[in-house]
C-alpha atoms as one frame of an Amber mdcrd trajectory, in Angstrom:
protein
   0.000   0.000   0.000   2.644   2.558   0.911   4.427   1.776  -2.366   1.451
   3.109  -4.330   1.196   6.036  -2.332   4.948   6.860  -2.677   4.390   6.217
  -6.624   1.503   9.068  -6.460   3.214  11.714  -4.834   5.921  10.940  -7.170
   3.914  11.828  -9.714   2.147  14.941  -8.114   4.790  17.041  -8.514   5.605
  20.069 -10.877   6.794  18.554 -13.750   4.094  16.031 -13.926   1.476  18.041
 -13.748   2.946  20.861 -16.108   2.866  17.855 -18.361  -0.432  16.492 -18.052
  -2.155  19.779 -18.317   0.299  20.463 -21.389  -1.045  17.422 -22.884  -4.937
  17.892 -21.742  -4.831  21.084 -23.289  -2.960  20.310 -26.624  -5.223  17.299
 -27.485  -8.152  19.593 -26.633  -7.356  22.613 -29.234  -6.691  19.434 -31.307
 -10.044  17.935 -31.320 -12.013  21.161 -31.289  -9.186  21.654 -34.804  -7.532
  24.903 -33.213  -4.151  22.993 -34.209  -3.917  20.353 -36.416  -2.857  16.705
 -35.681   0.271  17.125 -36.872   1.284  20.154 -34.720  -0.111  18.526 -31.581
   2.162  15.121 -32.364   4.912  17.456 -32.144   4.187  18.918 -29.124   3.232
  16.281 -27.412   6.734  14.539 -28.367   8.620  17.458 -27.114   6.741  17.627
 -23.310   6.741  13.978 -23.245  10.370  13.537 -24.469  11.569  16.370 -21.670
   9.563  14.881 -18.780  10.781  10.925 -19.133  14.515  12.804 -19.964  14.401
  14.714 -17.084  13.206  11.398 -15.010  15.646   9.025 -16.529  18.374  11.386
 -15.670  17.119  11.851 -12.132  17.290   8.057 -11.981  21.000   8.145 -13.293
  22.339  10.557 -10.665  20.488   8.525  -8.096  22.146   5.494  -8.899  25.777
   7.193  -9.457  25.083   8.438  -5.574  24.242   4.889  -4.675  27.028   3.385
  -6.030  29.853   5.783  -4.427  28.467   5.645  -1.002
């Protein structure tokens, strides 16, 4: 149980949410055709790219720590 509550604050944090709402509001304007499909794949490749870069590096530095202590 506490694993799943560790894994949602995890995710309830800046980033996250900067890249959920990013995401809700691109694929809105998408559907209502304020932006086209296209425009909105790229976008969405760019926040999603950043976010799991910016969490893969996290998990990188944390292991480098790990392993010199």
């Amino acid at each position: 149980m506490m694993t799943i509550l560790k894994r949602l604050a995890k995710l309830i944090d800046v980033k996250s949410l900067v890249t959920f709402v990013l995401t809700g509001v691109f694929a809105y304007l998408s559907v209502i055709g304020v932006i086209s499909g296209d425009q909105f794949l790229t976008v969405f490749t760019m926040v999603v790219s950043f976010y799991f870069g910016t969490q893969t590096g996290k998990r990188e530095v944390k292991e480098e720590q790990e392993e010199n202590t």
